[in-house]
N, C-alpha and C positions, 0 to 999 in steps of 0.2 A: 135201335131207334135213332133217327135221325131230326132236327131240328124242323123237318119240311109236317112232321107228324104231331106235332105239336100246337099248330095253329097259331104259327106266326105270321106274318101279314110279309109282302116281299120286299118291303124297303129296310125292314128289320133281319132278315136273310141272309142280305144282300153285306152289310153291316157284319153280321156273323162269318159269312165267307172274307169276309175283307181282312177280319181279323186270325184267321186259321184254322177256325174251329169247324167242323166238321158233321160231332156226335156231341151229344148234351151229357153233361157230369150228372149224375146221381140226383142231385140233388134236383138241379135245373128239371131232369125229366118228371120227378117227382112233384116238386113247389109249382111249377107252371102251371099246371094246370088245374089245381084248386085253387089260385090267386087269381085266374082266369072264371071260375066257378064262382066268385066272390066270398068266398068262409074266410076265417079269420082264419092266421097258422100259427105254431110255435115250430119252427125248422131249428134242427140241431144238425152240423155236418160239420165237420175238423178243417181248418185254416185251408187255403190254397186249394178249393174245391169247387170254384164259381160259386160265391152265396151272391154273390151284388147283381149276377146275370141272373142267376135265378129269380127273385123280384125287381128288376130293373126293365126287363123285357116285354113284365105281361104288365105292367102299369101304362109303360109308355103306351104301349098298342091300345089297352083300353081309355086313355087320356084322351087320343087322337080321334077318339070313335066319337065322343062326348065335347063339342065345342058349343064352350060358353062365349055368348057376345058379352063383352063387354070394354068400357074406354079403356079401361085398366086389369091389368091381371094379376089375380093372384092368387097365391099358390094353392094346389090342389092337392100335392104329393108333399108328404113333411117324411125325410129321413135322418134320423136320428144316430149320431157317431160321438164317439168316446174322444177319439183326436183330432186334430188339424190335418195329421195325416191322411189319417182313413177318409178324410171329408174330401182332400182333394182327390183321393182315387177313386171315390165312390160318383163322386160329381164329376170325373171325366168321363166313368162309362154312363153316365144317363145322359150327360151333352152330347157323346159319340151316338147313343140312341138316337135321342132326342129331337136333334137339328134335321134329322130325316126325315123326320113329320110334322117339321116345324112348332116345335116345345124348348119353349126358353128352360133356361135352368140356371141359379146360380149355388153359392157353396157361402157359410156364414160360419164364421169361429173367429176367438179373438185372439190378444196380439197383433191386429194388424187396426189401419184406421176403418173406423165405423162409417168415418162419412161415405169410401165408396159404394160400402155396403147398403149405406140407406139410400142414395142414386141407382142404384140397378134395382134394388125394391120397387121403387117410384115407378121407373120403365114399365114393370110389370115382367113378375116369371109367372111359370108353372110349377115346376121342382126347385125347392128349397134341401138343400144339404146344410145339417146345421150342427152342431156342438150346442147342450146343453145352456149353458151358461149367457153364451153370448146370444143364444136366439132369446129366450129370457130377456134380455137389455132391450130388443128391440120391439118384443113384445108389451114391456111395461112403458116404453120411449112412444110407443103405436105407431112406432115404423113401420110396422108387419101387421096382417092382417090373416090371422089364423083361422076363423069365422067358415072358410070355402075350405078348408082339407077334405079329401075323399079317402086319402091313404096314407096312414101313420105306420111308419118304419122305423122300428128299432133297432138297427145293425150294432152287432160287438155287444149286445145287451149285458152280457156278464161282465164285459169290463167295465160297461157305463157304473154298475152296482158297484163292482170294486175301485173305484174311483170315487163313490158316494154322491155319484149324479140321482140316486136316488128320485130325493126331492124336488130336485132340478123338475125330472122327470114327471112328478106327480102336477108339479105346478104348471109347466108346457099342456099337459092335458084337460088342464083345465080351460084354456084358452077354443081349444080343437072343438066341433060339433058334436053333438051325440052319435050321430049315426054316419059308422065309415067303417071303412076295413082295415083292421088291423094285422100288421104283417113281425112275427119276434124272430130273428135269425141270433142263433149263439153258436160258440165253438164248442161249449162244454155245460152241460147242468149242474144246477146247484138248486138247494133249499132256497133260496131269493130269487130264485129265475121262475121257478114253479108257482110263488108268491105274486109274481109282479105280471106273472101271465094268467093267473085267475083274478086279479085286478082290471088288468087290461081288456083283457081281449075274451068276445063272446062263442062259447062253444065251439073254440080251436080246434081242427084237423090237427095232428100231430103229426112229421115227419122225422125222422132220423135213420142217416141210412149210415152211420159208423157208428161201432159201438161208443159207447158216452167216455167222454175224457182220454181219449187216443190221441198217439202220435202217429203221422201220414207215414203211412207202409215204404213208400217210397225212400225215406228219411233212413238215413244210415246214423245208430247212437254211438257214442262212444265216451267212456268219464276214463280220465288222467289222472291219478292220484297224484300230489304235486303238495309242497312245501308253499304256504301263502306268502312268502318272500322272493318265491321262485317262478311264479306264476308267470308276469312277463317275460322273465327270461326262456319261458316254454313255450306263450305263445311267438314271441320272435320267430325260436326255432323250429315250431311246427309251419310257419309263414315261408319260412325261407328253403326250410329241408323239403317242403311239397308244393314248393314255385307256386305258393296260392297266389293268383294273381285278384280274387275280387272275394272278400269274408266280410259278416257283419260280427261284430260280438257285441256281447251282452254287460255290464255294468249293473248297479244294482242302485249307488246312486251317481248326481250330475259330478257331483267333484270326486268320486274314483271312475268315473268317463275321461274328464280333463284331464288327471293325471298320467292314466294311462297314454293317453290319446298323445301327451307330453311326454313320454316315455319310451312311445314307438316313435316318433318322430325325432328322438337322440337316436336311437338303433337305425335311424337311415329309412325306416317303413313310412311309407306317403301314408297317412290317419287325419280323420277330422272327427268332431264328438257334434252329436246331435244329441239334445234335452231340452226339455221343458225351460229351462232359464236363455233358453239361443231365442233368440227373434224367429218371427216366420219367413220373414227374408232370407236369411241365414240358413235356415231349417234347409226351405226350399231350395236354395243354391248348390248346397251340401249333399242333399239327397243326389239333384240331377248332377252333379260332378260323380258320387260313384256308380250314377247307372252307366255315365259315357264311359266307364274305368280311369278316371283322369286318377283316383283316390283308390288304393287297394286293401283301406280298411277303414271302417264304418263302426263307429263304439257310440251305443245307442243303449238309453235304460229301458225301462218297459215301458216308458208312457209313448215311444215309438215302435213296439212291439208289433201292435194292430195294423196300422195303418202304412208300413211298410210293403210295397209290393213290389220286387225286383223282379224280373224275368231272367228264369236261369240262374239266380243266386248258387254258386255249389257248397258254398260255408259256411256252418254259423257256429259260434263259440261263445259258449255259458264264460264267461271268465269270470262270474260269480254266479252260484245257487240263485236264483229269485227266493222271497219270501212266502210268496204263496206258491204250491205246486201246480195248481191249473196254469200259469203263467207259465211255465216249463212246457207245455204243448204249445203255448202260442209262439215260444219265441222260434221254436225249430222247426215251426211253419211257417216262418219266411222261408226257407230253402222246401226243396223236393213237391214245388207246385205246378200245376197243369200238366201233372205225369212224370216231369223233371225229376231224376235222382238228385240226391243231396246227403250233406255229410252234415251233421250234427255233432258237436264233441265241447265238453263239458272240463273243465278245470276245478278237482275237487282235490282242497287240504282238508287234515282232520276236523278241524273246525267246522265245516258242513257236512258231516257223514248224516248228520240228524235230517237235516234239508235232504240229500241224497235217497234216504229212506222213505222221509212222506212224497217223494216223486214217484221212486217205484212202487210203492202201494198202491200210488194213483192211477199208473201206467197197469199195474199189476204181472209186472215182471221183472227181471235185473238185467238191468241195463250193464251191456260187456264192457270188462275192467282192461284198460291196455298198459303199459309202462314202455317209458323210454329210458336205455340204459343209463342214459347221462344225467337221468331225474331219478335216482331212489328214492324211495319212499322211507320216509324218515320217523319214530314215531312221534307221537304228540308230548311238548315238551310238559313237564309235569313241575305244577305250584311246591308252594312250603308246605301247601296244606296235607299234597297228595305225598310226601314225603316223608313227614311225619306220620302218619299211617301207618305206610308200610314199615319204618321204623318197628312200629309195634308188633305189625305181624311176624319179628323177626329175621327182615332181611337183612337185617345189618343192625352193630351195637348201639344200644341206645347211650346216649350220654347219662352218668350218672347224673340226679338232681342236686343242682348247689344247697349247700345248709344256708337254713336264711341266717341272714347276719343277725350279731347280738346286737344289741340296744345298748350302746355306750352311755357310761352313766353319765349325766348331765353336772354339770360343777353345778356349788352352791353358789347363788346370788351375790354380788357385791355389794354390800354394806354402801348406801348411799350417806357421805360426808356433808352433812349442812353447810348450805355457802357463808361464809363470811359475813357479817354485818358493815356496807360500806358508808363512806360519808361522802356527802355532796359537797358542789363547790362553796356552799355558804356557809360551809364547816357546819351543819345537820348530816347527824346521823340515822338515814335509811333503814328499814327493817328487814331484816335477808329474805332473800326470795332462793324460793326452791328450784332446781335445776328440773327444765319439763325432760321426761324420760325421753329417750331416743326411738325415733321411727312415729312418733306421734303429733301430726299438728299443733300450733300452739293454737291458742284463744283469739281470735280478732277482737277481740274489747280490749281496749287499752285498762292497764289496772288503776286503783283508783287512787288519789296520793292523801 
């Protein structure tokens, strides 16, 4: 099948050839053309597969077809992104569409200042690319005017849920019309994705053309059994012993990013750390320095997971388990996309064997164990508790138990000696007063004479 079968229009073609492609991914040949039929979808299709061309293509074309007059414009197309990231990759290709048929488009997330944001609203778009949260602000602010949607996109849907955009979400649709086509693209299903697509959206076509919660075929795995003390020092030497010259790895939170990131950068490795606490300045600067390769290692948590898109990436490295196992397919689809081969490889101490298992369950396979001779595998060091145990079982003698000590017997009390009777200077003689016992406060009232 090729793109010319599909019923595309030639400025959008033209656009497609510009950019390499050819033949349409799975998914694309599939979604196009009931997005083009107008039914609602819920597409499932695994990272690095064309989902953005997939609904990005047949929007624009029908957008172009349907010109509203009016002084001002605004927006038609509302898509819906979990990161900053994904918002900018997502709003490159519908502007790279876009500007071909003349469709404004801008991208809305925060971190950054709102005022640009509400000046190019003003102007008037078509396509809104927006983060949760920060379209929200503009929506309660009535910088935006949501009233004219035709087409609500929900990209990354599963992580928006795992992120607890939730609400965000329900609130955003409230703003929207009743009647528009709904478009749900995820990487992976879940019990809240099935929820939130029979809320949404009306008598969905379903597509999925990978089986559910997969890793891209192309994707090479691989787990390291590794000492959690020795981690960097492995991956150093996996960087240097296989001349990697461009890997993203993985962190789990912002400050074991910056350490790390501080830690390759003593061993001599060019590293910068992208997270949720960097500015979107910063963000942005960071990314584009390791696409030019100016940076040969990229340590990024999962809230940059999604919205990372490198071309040609060959490396990615878990150098920690993720928490949730769906997150284990996104992260190792950054590498091995648009057909590209890629190396996935995973840095596990005993400490995550547990994580390690609810992945291959998820995967539904075992992922191959490799070792480096210079990294044994050491085993897991074991408490007082785990120690004491085996005591019992007999591995070794137990201590006999001390006899509790006797109770020395306590001396009798000391015979308290009545004080003296003294006499004052007027030569009267005072009545004796008793000695207050020791450790106990005396009386704040003066006694009486």
């Amino acid at each position: 099948m090729s793109f010319d079968s599909l019923g595309l229009c030639a400025e959008l073609l033209s656009a497609i050839s510009s950019q390499g492609y050819t033949t349409p991914t799975p998914i694309q040949s599939q979604a196009i053309p009931v997005i083009f039929e107008g039914c609602d979808l819920l597409a499932g299709a695994q990272t690095g597969t064309g989902k953005t061309a997939a609904f990005a293509l047949p929007i624009v074309q029908m957008l172009s077809e349907t010109t509203i007059r009016k002084k001002r414009r605004s927006p038609r197309v509302l898509v819906l992104v979990p990161t900053r990231e994904l918002a900018a990759q997502v709003s490159k290709e519908m502007q790279n569409y876009g500007r071909r048929l003349s469709l404004r488009s801008t991208m809305i997330y925060g971190g950054v200042n709102i005022r640009a944001q509400i000046e190019r609203l003003h102007r008037g778009v078509d396509i809104v690319v927006a983060t949760p949260g920060r379209l929200l602000d503009h929506a309660e602010r009535g910088t935006i005017k949501l009233s004219d949607v035709e087409f609500l996109v929900l990209d990354e849907a599963d992580r928006m849920l795992d992120l607890g955009f939730i609400d965000d979400i329900l609130k955003v649709v409230e703003y929207l019309p009743w009647q528009r086509q709904n478009l749900l693209f995820s990487a992976t299903y879940s019990q809240s994705i099935k929820q939130l697509a029979d809320e949404l959206l009306d008598q969905p076509r379903r597509i999925e053309v990978a089986r559910r919660n997969i890793a891209a075929d192309a994707v090479v795995q691989a787990v390291y059994p590794v000492e959690r003390n020795r981690k960097r020092e492995m991956l150093s030497h996996l960087i240097r012993k296989g001349d990697w010259n461009q890997v993203l790895v993985f962190a789990r939170t912002r400050y074991g990013a910056d350490k790390l990131t501080d830690e390759l950068l003593f061993d001599g490795i060019q590293a910068a750390a992208i997270h949720s606490n960097k500015s979107q300045s910063i963000r942005t600067r960071t990314l584009a320095e390791f696409k030019r390769g100016e940076l040969r290692v990229l340590v990024a948590t999962d809230v940059a997971a999604r919205g990372l898109d490198i071309e040609r990436l060959p490396h990615v490295v878990n150098y920690e388990l993720p928490q949730v196992p769906e997150d284990y397919v996104h992260r190792i689809g950054r590498t091995g996309r648009a057909g590209e081969d890629g190396v996935a490889l995973s840095l596990v101490c005993p400490e995550e064997q547990q994580r390690l298992l609810a992945i291959e369950k998820l995967l539904e396979y075992t992922i191959p164990r490799q070792m480096i001779a210079e990294f044994p595998q050491i085993a897991v060091k074991r408490g007082r508790k785990s120690q004491a145990k085996t005591s019992k079982k007999g591995k070794g003698p137990s201590k006999p138990k001390k006899k509790p000590a006797q109770q020395k017997k306590q001396a009798p009390a000391k015979k308290r000696t009545p004080a003296k009777p003294t006499t004052s200077r007027r030569g009267k003689v005072e009545a004796a007063k008793v000695a207050p016992k020791l450790g106990r406060r005396l009386s704040r009232t003066k006694p009486r004479s």
